[in-house]
C-alpha positions as CSV (number, residue, x, y, z in Angstrom):
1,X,-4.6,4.6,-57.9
2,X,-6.9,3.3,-55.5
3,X,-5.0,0.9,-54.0
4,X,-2.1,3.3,-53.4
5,X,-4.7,5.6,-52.1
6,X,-6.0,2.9,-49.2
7,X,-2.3,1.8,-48.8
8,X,-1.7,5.5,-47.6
9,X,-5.1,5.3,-45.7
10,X,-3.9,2.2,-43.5
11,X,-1.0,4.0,-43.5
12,X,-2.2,7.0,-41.6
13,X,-4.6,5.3,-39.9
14,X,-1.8,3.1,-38.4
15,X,-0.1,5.8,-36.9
16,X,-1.9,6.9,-34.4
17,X,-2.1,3.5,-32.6
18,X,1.4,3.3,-32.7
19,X,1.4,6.4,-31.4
20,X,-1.2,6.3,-28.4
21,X,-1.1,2.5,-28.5
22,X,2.3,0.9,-29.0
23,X,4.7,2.9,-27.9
24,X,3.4,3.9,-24.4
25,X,2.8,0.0,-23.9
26,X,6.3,-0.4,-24.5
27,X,6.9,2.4,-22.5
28,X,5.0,1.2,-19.4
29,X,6.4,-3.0,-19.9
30,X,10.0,-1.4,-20.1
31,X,9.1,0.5,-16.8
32,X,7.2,-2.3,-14.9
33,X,10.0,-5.0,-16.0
34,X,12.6,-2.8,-14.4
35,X,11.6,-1.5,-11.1
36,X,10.3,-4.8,-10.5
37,X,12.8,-6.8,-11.1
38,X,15.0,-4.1,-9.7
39,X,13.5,-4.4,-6.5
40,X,13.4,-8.5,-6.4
41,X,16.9,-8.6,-6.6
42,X,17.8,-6.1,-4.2
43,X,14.7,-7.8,-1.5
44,X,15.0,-11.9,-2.6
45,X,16.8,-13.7,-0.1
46,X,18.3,-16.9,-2.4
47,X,19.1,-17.0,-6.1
48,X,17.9,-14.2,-8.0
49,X,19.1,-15.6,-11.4
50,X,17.3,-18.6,-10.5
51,X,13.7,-16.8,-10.4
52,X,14.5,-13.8,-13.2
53,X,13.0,-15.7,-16.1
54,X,10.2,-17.2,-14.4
55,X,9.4,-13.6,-13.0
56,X,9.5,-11.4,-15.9
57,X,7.3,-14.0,-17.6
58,X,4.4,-13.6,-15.1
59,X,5.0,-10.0,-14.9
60,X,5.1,-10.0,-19.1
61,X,1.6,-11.7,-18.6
62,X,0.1,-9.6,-16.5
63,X,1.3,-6.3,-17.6
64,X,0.5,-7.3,-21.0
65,X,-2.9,-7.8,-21.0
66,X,-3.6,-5.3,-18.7
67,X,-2.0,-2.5,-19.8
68,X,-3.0,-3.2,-23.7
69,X,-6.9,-3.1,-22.6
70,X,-6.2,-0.4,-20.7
71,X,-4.8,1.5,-23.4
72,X,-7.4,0.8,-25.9
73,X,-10.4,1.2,-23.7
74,X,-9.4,4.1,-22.1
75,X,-8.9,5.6,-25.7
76,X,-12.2,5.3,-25.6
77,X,-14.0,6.6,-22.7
78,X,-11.6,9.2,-21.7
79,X,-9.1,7.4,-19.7
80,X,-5.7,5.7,-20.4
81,X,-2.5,7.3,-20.2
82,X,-2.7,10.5,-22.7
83,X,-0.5,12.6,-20.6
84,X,2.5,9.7,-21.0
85,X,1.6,9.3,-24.6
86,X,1.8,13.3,-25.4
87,X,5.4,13.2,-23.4
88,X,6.7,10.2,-25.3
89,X,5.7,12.0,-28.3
90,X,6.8,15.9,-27.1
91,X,3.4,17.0,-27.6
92,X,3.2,20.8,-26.9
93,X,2.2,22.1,-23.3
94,X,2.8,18.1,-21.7
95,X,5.3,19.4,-20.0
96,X,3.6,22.0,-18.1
97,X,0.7,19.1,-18.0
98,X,3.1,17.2,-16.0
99,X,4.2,20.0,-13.4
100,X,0.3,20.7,-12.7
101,X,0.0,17.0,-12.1
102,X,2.9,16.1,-10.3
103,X,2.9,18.7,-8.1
104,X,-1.0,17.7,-7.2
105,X,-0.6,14.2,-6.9
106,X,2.6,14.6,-4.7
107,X,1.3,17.4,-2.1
108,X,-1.8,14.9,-1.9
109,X,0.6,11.7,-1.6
110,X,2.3,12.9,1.0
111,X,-0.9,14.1,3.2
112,X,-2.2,11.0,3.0
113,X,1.4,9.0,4.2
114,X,1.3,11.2,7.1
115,X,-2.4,10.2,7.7
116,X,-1.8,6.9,7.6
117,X,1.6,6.7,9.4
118,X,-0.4,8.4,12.6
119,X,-3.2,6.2,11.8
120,X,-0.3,3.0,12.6
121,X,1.5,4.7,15.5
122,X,-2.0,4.8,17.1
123,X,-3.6,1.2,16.2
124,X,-0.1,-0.5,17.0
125,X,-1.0,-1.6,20.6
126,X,-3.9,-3.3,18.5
127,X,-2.1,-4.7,15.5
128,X,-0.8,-8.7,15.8
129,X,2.9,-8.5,16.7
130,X,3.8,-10.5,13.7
131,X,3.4,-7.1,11.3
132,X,6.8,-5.9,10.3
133,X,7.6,-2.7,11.7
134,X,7.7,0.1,8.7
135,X,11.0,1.0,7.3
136,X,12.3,-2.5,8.2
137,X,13.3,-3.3,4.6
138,X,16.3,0.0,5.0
139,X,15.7,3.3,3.3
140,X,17.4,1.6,0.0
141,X,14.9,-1.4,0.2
142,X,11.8,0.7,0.5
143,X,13.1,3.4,-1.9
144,X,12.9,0.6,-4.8
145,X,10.0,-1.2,-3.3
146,X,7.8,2.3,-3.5
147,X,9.2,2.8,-7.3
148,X,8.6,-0.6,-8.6
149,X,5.1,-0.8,-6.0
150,X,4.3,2.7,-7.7
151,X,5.0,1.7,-11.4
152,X,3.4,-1.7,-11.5
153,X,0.2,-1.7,-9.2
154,X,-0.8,1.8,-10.7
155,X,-0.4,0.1,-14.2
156,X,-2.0,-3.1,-13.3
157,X,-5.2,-1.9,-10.7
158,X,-6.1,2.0,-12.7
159,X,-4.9,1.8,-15.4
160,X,-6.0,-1.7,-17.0
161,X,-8.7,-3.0,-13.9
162,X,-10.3,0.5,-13.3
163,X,-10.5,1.0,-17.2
164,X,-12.1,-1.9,-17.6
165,X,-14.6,-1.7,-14.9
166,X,-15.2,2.0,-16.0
167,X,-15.4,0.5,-19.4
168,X,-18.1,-2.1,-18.3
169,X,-19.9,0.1,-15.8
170,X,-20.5,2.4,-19.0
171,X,-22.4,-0.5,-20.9
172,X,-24.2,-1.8,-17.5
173,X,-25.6,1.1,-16.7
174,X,-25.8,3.0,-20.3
175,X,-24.2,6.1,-20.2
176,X,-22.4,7.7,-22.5
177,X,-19.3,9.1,-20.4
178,X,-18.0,8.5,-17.3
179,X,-20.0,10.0,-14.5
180,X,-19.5,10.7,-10.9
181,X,-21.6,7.3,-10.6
182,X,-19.9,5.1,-13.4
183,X,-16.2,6.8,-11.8
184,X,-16.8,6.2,-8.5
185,X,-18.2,2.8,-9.0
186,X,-14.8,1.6,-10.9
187,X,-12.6,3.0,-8.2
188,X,-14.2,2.0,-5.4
189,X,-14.1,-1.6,-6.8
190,X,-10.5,-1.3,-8.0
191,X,-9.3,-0.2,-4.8
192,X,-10.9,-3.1,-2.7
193,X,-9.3,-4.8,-4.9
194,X,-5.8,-3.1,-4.7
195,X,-6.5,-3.9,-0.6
196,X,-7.2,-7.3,-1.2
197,X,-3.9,-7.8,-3.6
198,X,-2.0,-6.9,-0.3
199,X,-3.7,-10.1,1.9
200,X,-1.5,-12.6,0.6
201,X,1.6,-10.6,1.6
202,X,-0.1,-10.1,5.0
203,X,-0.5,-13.9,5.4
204,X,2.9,-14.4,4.7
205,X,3.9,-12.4,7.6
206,X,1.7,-14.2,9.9
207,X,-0.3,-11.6,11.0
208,X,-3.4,-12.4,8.7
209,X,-5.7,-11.8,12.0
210,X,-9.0,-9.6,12.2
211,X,-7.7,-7.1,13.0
212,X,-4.8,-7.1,10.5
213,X,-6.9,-8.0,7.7
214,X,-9.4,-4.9,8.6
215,X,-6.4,-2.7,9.2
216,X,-5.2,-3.7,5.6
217,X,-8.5,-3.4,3.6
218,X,-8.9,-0.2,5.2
219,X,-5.8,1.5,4.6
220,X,-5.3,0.4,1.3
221,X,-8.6,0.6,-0.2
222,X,-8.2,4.6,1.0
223,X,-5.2,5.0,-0.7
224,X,-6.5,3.3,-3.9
225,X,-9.6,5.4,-4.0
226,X,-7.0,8.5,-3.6
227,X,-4.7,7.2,-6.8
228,X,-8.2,6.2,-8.8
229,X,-9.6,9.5,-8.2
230,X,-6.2,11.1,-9.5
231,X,-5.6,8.6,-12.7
232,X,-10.0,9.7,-13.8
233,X,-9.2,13.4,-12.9
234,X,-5.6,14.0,-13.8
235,X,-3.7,10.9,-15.1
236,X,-2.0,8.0,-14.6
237,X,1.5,9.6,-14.1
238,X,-0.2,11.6,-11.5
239,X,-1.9,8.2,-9.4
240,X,1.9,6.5,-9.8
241,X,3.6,10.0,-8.2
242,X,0.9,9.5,-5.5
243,X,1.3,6.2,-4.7
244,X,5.4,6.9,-4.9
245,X,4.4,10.0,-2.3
246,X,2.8,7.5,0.0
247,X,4.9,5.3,0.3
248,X,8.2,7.3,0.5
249,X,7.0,8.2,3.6
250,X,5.4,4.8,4.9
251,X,8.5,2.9,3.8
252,X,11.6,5.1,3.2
253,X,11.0,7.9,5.7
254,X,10.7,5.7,9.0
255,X,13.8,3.7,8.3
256,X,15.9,6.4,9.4
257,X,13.9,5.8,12.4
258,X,13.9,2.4,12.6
């Protein structure tokens, strides 16, 4: 009898980490897998059968990791992705969680594009000529570049780095929950380090100057502060439909006017 009883224990005690564990991982590495990959083949100039295995390994290994921690931890201190977890599972009232979000994030995602798009039409006489001009991937191209940009970097930089610094910030400076100084401190770290993911792409352009390098840190580390502050507040759904916002209008709107 009392093995049957802890075999129904582990049981029930199992399902709830499939629940708010498994399945959203699955959930979010399906999701990441595909709009990446989706956007490498429409973007890669060569051979894309040549580079999909060696790409959805290293995105399997980063997304992994990342997102598993993220999970767990944020299970913890109050992050995570609860909102995705109660509409895999058709909790009741998600879906009117979702509206409240989306409609948030989105309104907010868009402000900021149009910030930052005015921000570029004024500092272009100062930016190094080498700096593609937005929109030039085509409204397609940038359409699956801001899904799969959206998806991945939201899973990657809030939910697993900013949980983990959140996570750590908690221990270091002993509190109990996340406060306005343990939240801030996680996403102003994970955003410079959203803006410092981008360098490398920069670089590639040939426009890692001063100025191109400030422009960059700047403009990204305030969007990632934006989709931070929205994953702590409202959720990670709501920082990816931000960053989406943004860049639908960074990279998708001005190709009609390219």
């Amino acid at each position: 009898m009392d093995s049957q009883n802890d075999r129904e224990a582990t049981r029930q005690h199992s399902l709830p980490s499939l629940r708010t564990t498994v399945i959203p991982l699955l959930a979010l590495l399906c999701l990441t897998l595909v709009t990446q990959l989706t956007s490498l083949a429409y973007t890669f100039e060569g051979h894309f059968l040549a580079v999909l295995g060696p790409s959805a390994l290293v995105l399997c290994a980063v997304t992994i990791p990342l997102a598993t921690l993220g999970l767990i931890l944020g299970q913890k201190i109050g992050l995570g992705a609860p909102l995705l977890t109660d509409l895999l599972n058709r909790s009741p009232g998600s879906g009117q969680r979702l509206f409240v979000d989306a409609r948030l994030a989105i309104s907010l995602g868009l402000g900021l594009g149009v910030l930052l798009l005015l921000f570029r039409f004024v500092a272009e006489p100062y930016l190094p000529p080498e700096l593609p001009a937005l929109g030039h991937r085509g409204a397609l191209g940038g359409l699956l570049v801001s899904i799969s940009a959206a998806v991945g970097e939201e899973v990657w930089l809030r939910l697993g780095v900013l949980t983990i610094l959140a996570w750590t910030f908690l221990r270091l400076y002993r509190r109990h929950a996340i406060d306005a100084v343990v939240g801030w401190s996680a996403i102003v770290v994970s955003a410079v380090a959203f803006a410092i993911m981008h360098l490398p792409q920069l670089a590639s352009y040939g426009a890692a100057t001063p100025v191109g390098i400030a422009a960059t840190i700047m403009g990204n580390t305030l969007v990632g502060m934006l989709f931070g502050w929205l994953y702590w507040r409202r959720s990670l759904i709501a920082a990816i439909l931000a960053h989406f916002a943004v860049d639908i209008v960074l990279h998708v709107l001005t190709a009609f006017g390219a």
